[in-house]
Each structure stands twice: as C-alpha cells, then as structure tokens.
C-alpha positions as CSV (number, residue, x, y, z in Angstrom):
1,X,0.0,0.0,0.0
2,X,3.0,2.2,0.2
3,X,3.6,2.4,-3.5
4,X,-0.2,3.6,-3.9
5,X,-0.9,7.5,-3.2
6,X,-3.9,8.5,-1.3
7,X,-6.2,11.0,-3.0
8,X,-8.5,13.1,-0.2
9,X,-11.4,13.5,-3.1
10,X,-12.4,11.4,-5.9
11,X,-11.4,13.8,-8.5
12,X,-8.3,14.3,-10.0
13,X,-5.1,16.6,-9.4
14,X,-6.1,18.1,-13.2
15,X,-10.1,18.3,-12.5
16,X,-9.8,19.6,-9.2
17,X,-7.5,22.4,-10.8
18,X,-10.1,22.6,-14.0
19,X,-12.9,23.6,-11.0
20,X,-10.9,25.9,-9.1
21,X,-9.9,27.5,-12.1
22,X,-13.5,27.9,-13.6
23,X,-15.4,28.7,-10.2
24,X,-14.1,32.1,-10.1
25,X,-14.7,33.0,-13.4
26,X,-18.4,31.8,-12.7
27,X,-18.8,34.2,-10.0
28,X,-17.0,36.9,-11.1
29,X,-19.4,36.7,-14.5
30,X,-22.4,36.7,-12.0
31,X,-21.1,39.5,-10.2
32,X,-20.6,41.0,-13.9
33,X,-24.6,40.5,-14.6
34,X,-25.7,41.4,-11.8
35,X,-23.6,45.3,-11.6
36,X,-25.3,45.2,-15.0
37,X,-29.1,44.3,-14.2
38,X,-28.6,46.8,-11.3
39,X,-27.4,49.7,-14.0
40,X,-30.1,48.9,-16.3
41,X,-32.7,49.0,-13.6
42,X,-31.8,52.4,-12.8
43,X,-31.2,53.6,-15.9
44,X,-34.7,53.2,-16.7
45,X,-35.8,54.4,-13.2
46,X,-34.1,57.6,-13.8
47,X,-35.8,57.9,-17.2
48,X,-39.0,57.6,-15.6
49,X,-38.3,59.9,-13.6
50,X,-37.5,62.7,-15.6
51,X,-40.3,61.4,-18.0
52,X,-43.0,61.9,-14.6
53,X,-41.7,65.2,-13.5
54,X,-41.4,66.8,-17.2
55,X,-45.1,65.6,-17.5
56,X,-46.5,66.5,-14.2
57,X,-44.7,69.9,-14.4
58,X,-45.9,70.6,-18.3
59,X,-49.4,69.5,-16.9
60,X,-50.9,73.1,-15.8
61,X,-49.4,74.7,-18.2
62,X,-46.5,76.7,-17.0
63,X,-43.4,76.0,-15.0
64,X,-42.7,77.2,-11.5
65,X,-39.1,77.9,-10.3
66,X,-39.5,74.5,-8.4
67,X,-40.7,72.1,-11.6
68,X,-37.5,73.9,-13.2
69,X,-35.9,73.0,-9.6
70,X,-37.1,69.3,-9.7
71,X,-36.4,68.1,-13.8
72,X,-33.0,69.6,-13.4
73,X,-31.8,67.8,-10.2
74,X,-33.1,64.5,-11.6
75,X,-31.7,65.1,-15.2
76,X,-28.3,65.9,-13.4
77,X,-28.6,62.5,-11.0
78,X,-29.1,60.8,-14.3
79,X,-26.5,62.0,-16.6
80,X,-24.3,60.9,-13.0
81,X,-25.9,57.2,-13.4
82,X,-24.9,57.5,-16.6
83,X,-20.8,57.5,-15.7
84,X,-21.4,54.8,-13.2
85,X,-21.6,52.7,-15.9
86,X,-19.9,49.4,-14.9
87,X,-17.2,48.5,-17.8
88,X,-16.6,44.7,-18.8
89,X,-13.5,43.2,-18.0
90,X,-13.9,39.7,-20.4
C-alpha cells in the first residue's frame, strides 16, 4: 500500500485544478450580470423619472421655479448614473 498515493477526493489533481480555475470566473461573471441588471434597472428608473416630472410639471401649463428646480436635479442625477456605468472586464 505504500507504492499507492492516497487522493483526499475522488477527482483528480487536473479536474480539481479545472474547478478551481472555472469557479471564479463563474462568480466573477455573476457579479458581472448582476452590476449590470442593477445599472439597467436604474437607468430606466431615472428615465421615468424625468419622463414623470417633465409631465407633471408641463401638466398646468406653466413651470414654477421648483418644476425647473425638480427636472434639473433629476436630469443631473441621471447623466451621473450615466458615468457609473460598470465596464466589462472579459
């Protein structure tokens, strides 16, 4: 029994190296989606933002100093969601 090595797993030295090399490219793909999903979804939160302010402002017919007020601080928290853009590192 000397001659015979002892393995703690029934994989191989090769697969166990073929997981560990493809588990964190699994999360780190998942993390990749998910910073993604999360842009997206505020992306198009922001733009119906803007979309219900311009409306509810242009609704009587004249704009106060605080509709002005309002559809510029959300256009400017936009075009700042904008640059938070996450980048793909493939």
């Amino acid at each position: 029994m000397a001659g015979i090595p002892y393995q703690s797993s029934s994989f191989s030295v090769i697969e166990q190296k073929i997981m560990k090399d493809k588990e964190p490219s699994d999360s780190k793909e998942f993390v990749g989606n998910l910073k993604n999903g999360i842009w997206l979804f505020g992306l198009s939160s922001w733009v119906f933002g803007i979309t219900d302010r311009s409306i509810a402002s242009f609704a009587d017919g004249y704009l106060s100093a605080l509709d002005l007020t309002q559809i510029f601080t959300a256009a400017t928290f936009f075009v700042a969601w904008l640059f938070l853009k996450p980048t793909s590192r493939v």
